[in-house]
C-alpha positions as CSV (number, residue, x, y, z in Angstrom):
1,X,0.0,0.0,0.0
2,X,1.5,3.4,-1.1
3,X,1.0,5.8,1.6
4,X,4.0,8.4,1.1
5,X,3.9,10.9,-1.5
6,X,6.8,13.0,-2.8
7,X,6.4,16.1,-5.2
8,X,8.3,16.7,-7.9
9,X,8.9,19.5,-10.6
10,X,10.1,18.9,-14.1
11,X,10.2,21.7,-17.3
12,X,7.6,20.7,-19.7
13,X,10.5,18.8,-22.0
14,X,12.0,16.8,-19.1
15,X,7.8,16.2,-18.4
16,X,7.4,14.5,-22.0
17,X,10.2,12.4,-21.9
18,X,9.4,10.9,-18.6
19,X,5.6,10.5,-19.9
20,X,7.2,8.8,-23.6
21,X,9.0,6.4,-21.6
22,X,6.6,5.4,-19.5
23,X,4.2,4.7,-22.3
24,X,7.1,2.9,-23.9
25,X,7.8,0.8,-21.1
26,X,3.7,0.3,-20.5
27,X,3.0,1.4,-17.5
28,X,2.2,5.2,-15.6
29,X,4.7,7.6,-15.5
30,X,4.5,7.2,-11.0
31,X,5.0,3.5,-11.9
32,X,7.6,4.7,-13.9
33,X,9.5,7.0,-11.7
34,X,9.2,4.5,-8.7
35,X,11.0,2.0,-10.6
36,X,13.5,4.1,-12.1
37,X,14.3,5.7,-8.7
38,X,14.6,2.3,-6.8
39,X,16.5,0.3,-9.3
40,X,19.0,3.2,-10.1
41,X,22.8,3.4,-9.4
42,X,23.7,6.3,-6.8
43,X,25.9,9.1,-8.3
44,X,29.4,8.1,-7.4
45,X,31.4,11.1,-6.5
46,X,34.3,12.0,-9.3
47,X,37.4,12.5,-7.9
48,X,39.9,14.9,-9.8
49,X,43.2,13.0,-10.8
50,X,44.9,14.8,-7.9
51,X,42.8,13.5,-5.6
52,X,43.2,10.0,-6.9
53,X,46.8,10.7,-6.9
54,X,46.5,11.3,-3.8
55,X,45.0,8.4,-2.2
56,X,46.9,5.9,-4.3
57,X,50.3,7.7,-2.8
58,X,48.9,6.5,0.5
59,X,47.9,3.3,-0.5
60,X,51.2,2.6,-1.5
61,X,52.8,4.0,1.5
62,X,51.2,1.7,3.7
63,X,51.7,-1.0,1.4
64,X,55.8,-0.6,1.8
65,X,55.3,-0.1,5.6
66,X,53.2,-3.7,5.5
67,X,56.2,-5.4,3.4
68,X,58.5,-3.9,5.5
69,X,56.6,-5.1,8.9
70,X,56.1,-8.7,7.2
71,X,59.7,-9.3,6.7
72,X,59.9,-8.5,10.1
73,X,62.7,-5.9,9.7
74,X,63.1,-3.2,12.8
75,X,61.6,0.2,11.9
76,X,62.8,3.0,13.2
77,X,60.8,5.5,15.4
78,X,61.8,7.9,12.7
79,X,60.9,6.1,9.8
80,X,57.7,5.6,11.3
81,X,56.8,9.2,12.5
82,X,58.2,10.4,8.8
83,X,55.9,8.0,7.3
84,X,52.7,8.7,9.9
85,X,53.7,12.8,9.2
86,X,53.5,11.9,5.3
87,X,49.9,9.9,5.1
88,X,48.6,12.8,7.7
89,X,49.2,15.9,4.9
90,X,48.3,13.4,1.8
91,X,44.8,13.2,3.8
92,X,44.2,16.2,5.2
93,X,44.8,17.8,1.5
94,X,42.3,15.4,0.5
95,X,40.2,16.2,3.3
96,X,40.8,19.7,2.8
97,X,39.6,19.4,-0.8
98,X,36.6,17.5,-0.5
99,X,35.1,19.3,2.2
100,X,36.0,22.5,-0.1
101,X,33.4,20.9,-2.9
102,X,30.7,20.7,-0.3
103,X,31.0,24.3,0.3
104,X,31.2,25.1,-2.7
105,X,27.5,23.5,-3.7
């Protein structure tokens, strides 16, 4: 039983194309919209190649740190605060940047 109700506003061309493909699909364009909106994909946020850049240079930081730990070689207090000081700008850049998108929409 349907029992919520959302409005929505569409320009008369967006309108037509929702009605056309309803009509194509055979059913009404609420039917239409309900299934559309429930079986779609999320947006996926797009990452600029910085950012990417970014994230994989971490990645691949903690990757070495890993291989080093595995082989069970000493680390150095040094080595390790370097490496900690490192992934801590990578991420707040990242951080920075991403929370600098949400003001900006």
């Amino acid at each position: 039983m349907l029992v919520r109700k959302i409005s929505l506003r569409l320009d008369s061309k967006t309108f037509e194309k929702v009605k056309f493909k309803a009509a194509l699909a055979g059913v009404n364009i609420s039917e239409y919209i309900r299934h559309t909106l429930v079986s779609a994909k999320p947006p996926v946020h797009k990452f600029d190649k910085i950012t990417i850049y970014k994230l994989s240079k971490v990645v691949s930081i903690l990757n070495q740190v890993a291989l080093t730990i595995s082989s069970k070689e000493q680390l150095s207090s040094d080595y390790l605060l370097n490496i900690l000081a490192e992934i801590y700008k990578l991420l707040d850049e990242i951080f920075k940047k991403i929370e600098g998108e949400k003001d900006v929409s």
